[in-house]
N, C-alpha and C positions, 0 to 999 in steps of 0.2 A: 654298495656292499660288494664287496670286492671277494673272487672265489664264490657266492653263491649264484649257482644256476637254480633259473625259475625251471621249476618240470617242467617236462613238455606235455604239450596236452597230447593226446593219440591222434593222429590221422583217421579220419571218418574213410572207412574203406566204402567208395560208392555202389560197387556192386553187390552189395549183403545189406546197405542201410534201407529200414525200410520204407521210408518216404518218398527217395531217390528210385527202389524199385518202381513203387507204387507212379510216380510221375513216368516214367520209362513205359510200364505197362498202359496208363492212360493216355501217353503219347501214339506210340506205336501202334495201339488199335486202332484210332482218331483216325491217323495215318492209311491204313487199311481199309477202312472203313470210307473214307474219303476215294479212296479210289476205285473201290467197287461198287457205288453209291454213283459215281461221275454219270456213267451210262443212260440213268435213267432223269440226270437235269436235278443231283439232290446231293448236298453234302450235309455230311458228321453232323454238321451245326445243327441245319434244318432240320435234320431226321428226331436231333434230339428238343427239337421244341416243336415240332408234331404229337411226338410222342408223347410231350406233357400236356399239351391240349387236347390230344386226346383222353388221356386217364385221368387231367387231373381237371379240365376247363370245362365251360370256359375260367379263365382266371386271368386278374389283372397283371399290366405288366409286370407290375414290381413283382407278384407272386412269381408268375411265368420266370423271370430273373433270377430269384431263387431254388426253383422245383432246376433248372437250368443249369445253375451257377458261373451264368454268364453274367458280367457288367451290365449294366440298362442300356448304352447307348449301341455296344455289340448285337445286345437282342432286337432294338430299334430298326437297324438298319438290316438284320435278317428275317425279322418282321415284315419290310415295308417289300422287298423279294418275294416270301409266300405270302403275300397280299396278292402283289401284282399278276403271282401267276392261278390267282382265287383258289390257294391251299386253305386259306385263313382267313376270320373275319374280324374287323374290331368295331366295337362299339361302345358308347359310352355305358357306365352300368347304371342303372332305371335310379337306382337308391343314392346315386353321390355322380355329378357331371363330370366331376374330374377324373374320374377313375377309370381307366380303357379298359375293356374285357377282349380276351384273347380267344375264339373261339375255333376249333377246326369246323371245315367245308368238307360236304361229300365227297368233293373233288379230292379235298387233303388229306380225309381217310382211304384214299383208292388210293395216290400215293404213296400214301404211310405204309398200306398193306402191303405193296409192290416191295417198298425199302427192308419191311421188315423181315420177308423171305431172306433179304439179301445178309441185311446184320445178322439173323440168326445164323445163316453159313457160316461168315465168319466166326461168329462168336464160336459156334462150336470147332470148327476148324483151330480157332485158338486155344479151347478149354479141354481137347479131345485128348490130352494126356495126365490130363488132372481130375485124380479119385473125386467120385460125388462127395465124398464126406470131408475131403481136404477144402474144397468149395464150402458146404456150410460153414465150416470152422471159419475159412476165409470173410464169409458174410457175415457172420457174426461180429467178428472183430471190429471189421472195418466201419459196420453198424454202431457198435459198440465207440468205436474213435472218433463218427460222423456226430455223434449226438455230444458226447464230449465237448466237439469242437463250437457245436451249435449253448451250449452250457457255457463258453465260456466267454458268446459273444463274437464267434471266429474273427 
C-alpha cells in the first residue's frame, strides 16, 4: 500500500511514565540503602527479609518469597547468609516435612533493630519533601495497583 504511512505510535517519555519512575525510585533507594546498611555487615536484601520474618513469621520459604518478592533461589542463598551469621532459623514445620519455616533469632531482631534506625534515616531523608497527604494518596494507589496486579495472577 503505497503512500500509506502507519501512524506512529508516541514515544513513552521515561521520565513522567509511571512504572519507569516507580522502578528508578525502587532502585535508587535499594541503592542507598545498600550502602548505609554496609557498616553494620547488612544489605537491602537481608534487611528486607528480616523485616518479613519478623512481622510476618515465622513463614515458609515460598511465603517468605512472596511477602519479599524475591525469586526462591535468591532468597535461598540470602537465607543460608543470616543463617550462618544466627540472624535466622529454619526448620521444618510440625504439620507437613516439606515445608521450611523461616523464623528470626534474638540475635536477628537486634540487628533488625540496629538496621532499622538506619532505613528510617533514610527513608525520611528521601520522603522529607513530600506532603504527608501526597504520601497517602501515593499508598493508596500503589495498594490499589499491588492487589490489581496480585488479581490478575502477576
Amino acid at each position: 500500500m503505497q503512500g500509506i504511512t502507519a501512524p506512529k505510535t508516541p514515544i513513552m517519555e521515561l521520565e513522567s511514565h509511571l512504572f519507569f519512575l516507580c522502578t528508578q525510585v525502587v532502585y535508587r533507594r535499594q541503592r542507598a540503602l545498600q550502602k548505609a546498611l554496609k557498616p553494620i555487615g547488612l544489605s537491602a536484601t537481608e534487611f528486607r527479609i528480616l523485616s518479613a520474618a519478623l512481622r510476618k513469621g515465622p513463614l515458609s520459604v515460598r511465603d517468605m518469597a512472596e511477602w519479599t518478592a524475591f525469586e526462591r533461589t535468591r532468597l535461598t542463598h540470602s537465607l543460608d547468609g543470616l543463617e550462618a551469621r544466627g540472624w535466622v532459623a529454619r526448620n521444618y514445620a510440625a504439620d507437613d516435612k516439606r515445608s521450611v519455616l523461616v523464623r528470626i533469632t534474638p540475635a536477628g531482631k537486634a540487628i533488625f533493630e540496629r538496621a532499622k534506625r538506619i532505613v528510617d534515616d533514610v527513608t525520611d531523608r528521601i520522603m522529607g519533601d513530600v506532603p504527608s497527604s501526597q504520601v497517602t494518596q501515593l499508598r493508596h494507589a500503589l495498594q490499589t495497583m499491588r492487589d490489581k496486579l496480585i488479581e490478575m495472577g502477576d
